[in-house]
C-alpha positions in Angstrom: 0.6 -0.1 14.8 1.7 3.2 12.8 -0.8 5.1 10.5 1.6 4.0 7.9 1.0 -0.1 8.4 -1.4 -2.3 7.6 -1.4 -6.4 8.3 -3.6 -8.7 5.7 -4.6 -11.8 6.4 -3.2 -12.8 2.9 -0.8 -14.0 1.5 2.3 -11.6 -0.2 1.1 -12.1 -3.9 -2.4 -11.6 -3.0 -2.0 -8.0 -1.2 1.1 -6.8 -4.0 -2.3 -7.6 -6.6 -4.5 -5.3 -4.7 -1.8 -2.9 -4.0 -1.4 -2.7 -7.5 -5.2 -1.6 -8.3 -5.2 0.6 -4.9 -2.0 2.9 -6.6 -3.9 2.7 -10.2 -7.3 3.6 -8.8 -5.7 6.6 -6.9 -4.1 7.6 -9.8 -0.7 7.7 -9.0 2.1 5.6 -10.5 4.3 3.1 -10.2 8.1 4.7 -10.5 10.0 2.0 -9.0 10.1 -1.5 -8.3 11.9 -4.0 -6.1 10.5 -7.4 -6.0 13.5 -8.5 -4.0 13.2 -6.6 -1.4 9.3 -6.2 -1.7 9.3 -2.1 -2.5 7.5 0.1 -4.6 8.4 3.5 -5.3 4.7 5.6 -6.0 4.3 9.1 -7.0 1.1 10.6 -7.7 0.4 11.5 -11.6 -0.5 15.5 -10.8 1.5 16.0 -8.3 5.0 14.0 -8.4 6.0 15.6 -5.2 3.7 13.6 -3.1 4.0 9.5 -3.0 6.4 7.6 -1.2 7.7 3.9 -0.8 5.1 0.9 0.0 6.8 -1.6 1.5 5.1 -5.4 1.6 6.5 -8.0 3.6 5.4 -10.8 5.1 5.5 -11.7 9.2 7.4 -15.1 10.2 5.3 -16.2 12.5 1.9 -16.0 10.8 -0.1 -16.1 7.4 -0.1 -12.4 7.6 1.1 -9.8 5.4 2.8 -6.4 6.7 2.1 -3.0 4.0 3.7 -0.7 5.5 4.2 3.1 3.6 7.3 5.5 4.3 6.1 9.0 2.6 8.4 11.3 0.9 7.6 14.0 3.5 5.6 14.3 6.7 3.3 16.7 5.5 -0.7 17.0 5.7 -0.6 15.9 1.7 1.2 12.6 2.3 -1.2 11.8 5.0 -4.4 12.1 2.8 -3.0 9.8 -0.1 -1.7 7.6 2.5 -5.7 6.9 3.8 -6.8 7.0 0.3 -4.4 4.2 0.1 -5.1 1.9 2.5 -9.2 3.0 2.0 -9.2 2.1 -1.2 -6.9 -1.3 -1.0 -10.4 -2.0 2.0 -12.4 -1.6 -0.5 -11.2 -3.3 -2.9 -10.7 -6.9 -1.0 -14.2 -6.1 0.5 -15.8 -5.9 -3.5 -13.5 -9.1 -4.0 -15.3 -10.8 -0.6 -12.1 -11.0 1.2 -12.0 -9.7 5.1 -10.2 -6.3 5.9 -7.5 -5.7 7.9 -6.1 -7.3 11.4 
């Protein structure tokens, strides 16, 4: 599995609801949405130039759902919001007595 991607043991509306605190708690913003096709465009408030697309998806064969994040750039910055990401999404089903990641 990447650095980018993350499986839950949730279901899609459950992990798009914590997504959703994760990007607001890391200040950055919403630009774009795609419920269709499960895609958010994020960009960070200070720094526009660093965000990316969160893809959210769920696998066929189990009750799992896929995040996966495609940055704008593959530089050090991306990386760091990327974990801050995904850290604070952990964190956030752990406060709400969920388990983490597979």
């Amino acid at each position: 599995m990447s650095e980018y991607t993350r499986k839950y043991p949730y279901e899609k509306t459950m992990v798009l609801n914590t997504i959703y605190d994760a990007v607001d708690t890391i200040d950055f913003l919403i630009d774009r949405a795609n419920s269709m096709r499960g895609t958010l465009i994020t960009s960070s408030v200070s720094f526009p130039q660093i965000g990316g697309r969160v893809a959210i998806s769920p696998e066929l064969s189990k009750d799992v759902t896929v995040v996966e994040v495609f940055p704008f750039t593959d530089d050090e910055c991306q990386l760091e919001w990327i974990a801050a990401f995904f850290d604070e999404m952990q964190s956030l089903m752990k406060r709400a007595g969920l388990e983490g990641i597979k």
